[in-house]
C-alpha positions as CSV (number, residue, x, y, z in Angstrom):
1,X,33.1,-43.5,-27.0
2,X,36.4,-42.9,-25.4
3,X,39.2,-45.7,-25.9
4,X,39.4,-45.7,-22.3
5,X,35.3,-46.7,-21.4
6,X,36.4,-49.5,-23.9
7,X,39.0,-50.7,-21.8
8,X,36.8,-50.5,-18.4
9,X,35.2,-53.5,-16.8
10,X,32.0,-54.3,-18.3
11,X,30.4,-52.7,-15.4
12,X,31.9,-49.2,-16.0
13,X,31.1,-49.5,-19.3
14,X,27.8,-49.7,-18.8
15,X,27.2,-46.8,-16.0
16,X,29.5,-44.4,-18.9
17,X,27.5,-45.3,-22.0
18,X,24.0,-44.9,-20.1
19,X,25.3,-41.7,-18.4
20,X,26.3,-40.3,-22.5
21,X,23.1,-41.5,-23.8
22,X,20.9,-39.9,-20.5
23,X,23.1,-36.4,-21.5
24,X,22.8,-36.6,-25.4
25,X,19.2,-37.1,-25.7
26,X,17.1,-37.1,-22.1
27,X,14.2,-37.7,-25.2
28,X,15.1,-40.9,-26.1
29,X,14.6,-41.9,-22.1
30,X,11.6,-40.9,-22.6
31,X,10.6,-42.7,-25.7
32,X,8.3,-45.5,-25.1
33,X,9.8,-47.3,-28.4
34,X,6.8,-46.7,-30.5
35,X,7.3,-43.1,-31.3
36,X,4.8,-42.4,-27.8
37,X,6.3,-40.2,-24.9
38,X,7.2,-42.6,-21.6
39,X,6.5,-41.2,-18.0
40,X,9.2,-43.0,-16.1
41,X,12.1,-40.2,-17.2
42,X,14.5,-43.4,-16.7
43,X,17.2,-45.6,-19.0
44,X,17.6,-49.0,-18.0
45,X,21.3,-50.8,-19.3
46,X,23.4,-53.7,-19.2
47,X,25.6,-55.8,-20.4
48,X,24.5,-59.2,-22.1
49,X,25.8,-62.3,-22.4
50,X,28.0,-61.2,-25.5
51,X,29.3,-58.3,-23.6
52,X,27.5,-55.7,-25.5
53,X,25.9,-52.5,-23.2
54,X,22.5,-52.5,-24.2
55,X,20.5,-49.6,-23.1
56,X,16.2,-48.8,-23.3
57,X,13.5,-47.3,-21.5
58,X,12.7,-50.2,-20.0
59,X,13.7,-53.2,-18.3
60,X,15.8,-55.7,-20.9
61,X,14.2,-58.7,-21.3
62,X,18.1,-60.2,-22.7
63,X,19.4,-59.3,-19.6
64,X,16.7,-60.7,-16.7
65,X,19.6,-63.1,-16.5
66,X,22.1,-60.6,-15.1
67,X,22.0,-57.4,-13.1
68,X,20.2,-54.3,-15.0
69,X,20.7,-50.7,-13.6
70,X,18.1,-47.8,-13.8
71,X,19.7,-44.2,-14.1
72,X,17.4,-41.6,-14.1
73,X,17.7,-38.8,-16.7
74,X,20.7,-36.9,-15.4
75,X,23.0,-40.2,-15.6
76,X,23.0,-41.2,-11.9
77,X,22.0,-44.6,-10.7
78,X,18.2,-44.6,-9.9
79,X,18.6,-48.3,-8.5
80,X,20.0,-51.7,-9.2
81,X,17.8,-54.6,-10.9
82,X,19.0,-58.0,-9.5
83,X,18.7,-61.2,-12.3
84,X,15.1,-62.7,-12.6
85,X,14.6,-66.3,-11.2
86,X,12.3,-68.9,-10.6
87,X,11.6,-70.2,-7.4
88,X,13.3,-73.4,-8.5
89,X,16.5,-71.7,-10.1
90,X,16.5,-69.1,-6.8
91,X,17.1,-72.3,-4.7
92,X,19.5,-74.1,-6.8
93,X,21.7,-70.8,-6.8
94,X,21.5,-70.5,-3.2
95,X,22.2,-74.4,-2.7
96,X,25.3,-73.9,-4.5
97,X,26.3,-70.7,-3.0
98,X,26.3,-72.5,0.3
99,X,27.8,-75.8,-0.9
100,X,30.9,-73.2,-2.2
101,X,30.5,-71.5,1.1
102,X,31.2,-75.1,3.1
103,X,34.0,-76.0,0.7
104,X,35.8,-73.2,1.1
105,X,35.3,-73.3,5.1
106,X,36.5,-77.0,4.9
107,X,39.6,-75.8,2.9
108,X,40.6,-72.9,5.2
109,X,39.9,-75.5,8.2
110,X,42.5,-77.7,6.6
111,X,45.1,-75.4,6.2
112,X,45.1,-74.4,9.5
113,X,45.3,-77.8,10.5
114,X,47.7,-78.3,8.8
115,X,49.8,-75.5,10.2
116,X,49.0,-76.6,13.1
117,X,50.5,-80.2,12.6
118,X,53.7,-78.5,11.3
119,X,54.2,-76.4,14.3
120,X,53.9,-79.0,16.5
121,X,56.0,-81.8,14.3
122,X,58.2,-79.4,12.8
123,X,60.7,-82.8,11.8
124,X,60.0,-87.0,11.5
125,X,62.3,-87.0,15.3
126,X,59.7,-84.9,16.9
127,X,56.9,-86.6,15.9
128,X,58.4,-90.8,16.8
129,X,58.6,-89.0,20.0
130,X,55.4,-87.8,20.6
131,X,54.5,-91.2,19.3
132,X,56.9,-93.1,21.7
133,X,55.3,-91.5,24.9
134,X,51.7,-91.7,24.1
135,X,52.1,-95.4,23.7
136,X,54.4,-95.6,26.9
137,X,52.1,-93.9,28.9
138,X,49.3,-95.8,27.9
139,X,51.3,-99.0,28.6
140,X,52.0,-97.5,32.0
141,X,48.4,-97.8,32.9
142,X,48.3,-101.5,31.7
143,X,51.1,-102.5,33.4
144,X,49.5,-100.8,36.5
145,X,46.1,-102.9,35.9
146,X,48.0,-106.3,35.2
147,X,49.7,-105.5,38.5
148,X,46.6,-105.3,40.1
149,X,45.6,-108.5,38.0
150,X,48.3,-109.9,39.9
151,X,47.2,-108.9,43.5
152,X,43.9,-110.4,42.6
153,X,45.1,-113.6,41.4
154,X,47.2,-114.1,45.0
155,X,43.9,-113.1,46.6
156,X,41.9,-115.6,44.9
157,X,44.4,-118.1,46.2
158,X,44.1,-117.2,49.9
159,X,40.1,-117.8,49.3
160,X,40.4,-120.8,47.7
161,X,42.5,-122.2,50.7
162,X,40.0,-121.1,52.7
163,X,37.2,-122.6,50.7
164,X,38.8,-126.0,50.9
165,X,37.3,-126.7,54.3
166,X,33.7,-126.5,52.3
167,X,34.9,-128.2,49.5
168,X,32.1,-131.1,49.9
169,X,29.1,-128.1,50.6
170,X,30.5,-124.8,49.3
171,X,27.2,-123.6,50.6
172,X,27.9,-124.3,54.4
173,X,31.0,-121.4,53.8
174,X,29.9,-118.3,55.8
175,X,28.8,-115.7,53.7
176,X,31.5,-113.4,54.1
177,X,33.7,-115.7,52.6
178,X,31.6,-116.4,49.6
179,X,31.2,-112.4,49.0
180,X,35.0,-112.5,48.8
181,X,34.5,-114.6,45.9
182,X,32.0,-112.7,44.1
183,X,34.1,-109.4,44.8
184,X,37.2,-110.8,43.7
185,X,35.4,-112.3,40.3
186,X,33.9,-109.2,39.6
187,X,37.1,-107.4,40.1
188,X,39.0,-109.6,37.6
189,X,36.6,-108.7,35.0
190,X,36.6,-105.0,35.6
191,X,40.8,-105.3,35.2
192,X,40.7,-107.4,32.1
193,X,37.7,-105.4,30.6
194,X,40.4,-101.9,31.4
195,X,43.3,-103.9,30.1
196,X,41.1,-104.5,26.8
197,X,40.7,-100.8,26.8
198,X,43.8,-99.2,26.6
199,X,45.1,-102.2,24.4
200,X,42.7,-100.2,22.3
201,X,43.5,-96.9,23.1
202,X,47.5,-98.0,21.7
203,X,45.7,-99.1,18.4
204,X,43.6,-95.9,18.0
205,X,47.1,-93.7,19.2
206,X,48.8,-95.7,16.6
207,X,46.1,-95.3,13.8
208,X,46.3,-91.6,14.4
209,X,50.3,-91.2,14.2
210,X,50.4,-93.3,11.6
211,X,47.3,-91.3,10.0
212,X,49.2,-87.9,10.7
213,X,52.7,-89.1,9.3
214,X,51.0,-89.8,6.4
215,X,50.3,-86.2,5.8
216,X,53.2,-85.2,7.5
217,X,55.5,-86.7,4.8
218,X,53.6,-84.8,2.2
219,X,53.6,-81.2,4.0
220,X,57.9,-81.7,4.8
221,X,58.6,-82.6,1.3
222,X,60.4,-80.1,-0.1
223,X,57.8,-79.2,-3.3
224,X,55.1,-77.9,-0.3
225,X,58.2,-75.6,0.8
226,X,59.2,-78.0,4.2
227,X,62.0,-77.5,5.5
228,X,62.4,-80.6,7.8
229,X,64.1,-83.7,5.8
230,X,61.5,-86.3,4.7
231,X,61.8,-89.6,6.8
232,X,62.6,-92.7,5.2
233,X,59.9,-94.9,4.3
């Protein structure tokens, strides 16, 4: 055989040695292995697990492990044999074809991620400022419901004073004036239950910056090829 089939993948190897033998003696192809004539006119090859092309008239029992290929007697592929599996040995295969499958979708989804992060906090500056007007606009929004807080608490006071005049039988008050109450109760719950809300929405913000940094730090170090200076600890 030519130096050159020898330095071929194992593939072409196989599909040149075939094609030789199919040329050089169309008889053997047609050899049933006991000195009988076969019928099928074919040469089934591979390459097994030691790497040798094995070729016969039939399908190779070493190689139902591994693709086979029929050539019919003029060299040419006839059709592809795919490996022989159990049910059970089918379905493990495919389980781990997919699990691969997800792993590698995971890792592509980081990456981009990651580029994404970089792009938008291409230094430590730009990302304490992102951080410092997330927080101050959720603090905004607090301040704006303490304020309101506030407003309640002087409106409370203007009941109350009103109240005092049924201070011995609060229920002789006219019912307007005890639905004030009620309102104004109810209303200082909803405000504190907000205010408890976006106190934490700042500790989810934070968790998240501080989350992101983390990673941050690792992607602008120089040995991942950033460019931006790594922040002080």
């Amino acid at each position: 055989m030519p130096a050159a089939i020898h330095r071929a993948n194992p593939l072409t190897r196989l599909l040149a040695a075939a094609a030789c033998l199919a040329v050089a003696g169309v008889a053997l192809a047609q050899s049933d292995g006991r000195g009988g004539v076969s019928n099928t006119g074919s040469i089934f090859s591979c390459v097994d697990a030691s790497g040798r092309t094995i070729t016969s008239d039939r399908p190779i029992p070493a190689c139902f492990d591994r693709e086979q290929v029929e050539l019919n007697s003029s060299g040419t592929v006839k059709r592809r044999i795919e490996p022989r599996y159990t049910a059970r040995e089918r379905a493990e295969i495919e389980a781990r074809e997919r699990e691969a499958e997800q792993a590698a979708l995971r890792q592509r989804e980081e990456r981009r991620r990651e580029r994404a992060l970089l792009v938008r906090y291409p230094s430590a500056a730009t990302h304490d400022r992102e951080r410092a007007e997330a927080l101050k606009q959720v603090d905004a929004v607090i301040e704006a419901a303490r304020k309101r807080l506030s407003e309640l608490g002087e409106e409370r006071r203007r009941i109350d004073g009103e109240m005092e005049f049924y201070a011995g039988d609060p229920g002789k008050a006219p019912a307007s004036l005890r639905r004030q109450v009620e309102d104004n109760d109810q209303a200082v719950q909803v405000q504190k239950r907000f205010i408890g809300e976006q106190e934490e929405e700042k500790r989810r913000i934070a968790s998240r910056f501080d989350e992101e940094r983390t990673r941050l730090v690792q992607l602008w170090s120089p040995e991942n090829g950033g460019r931006a200076r790594r922040p002080a600890p």
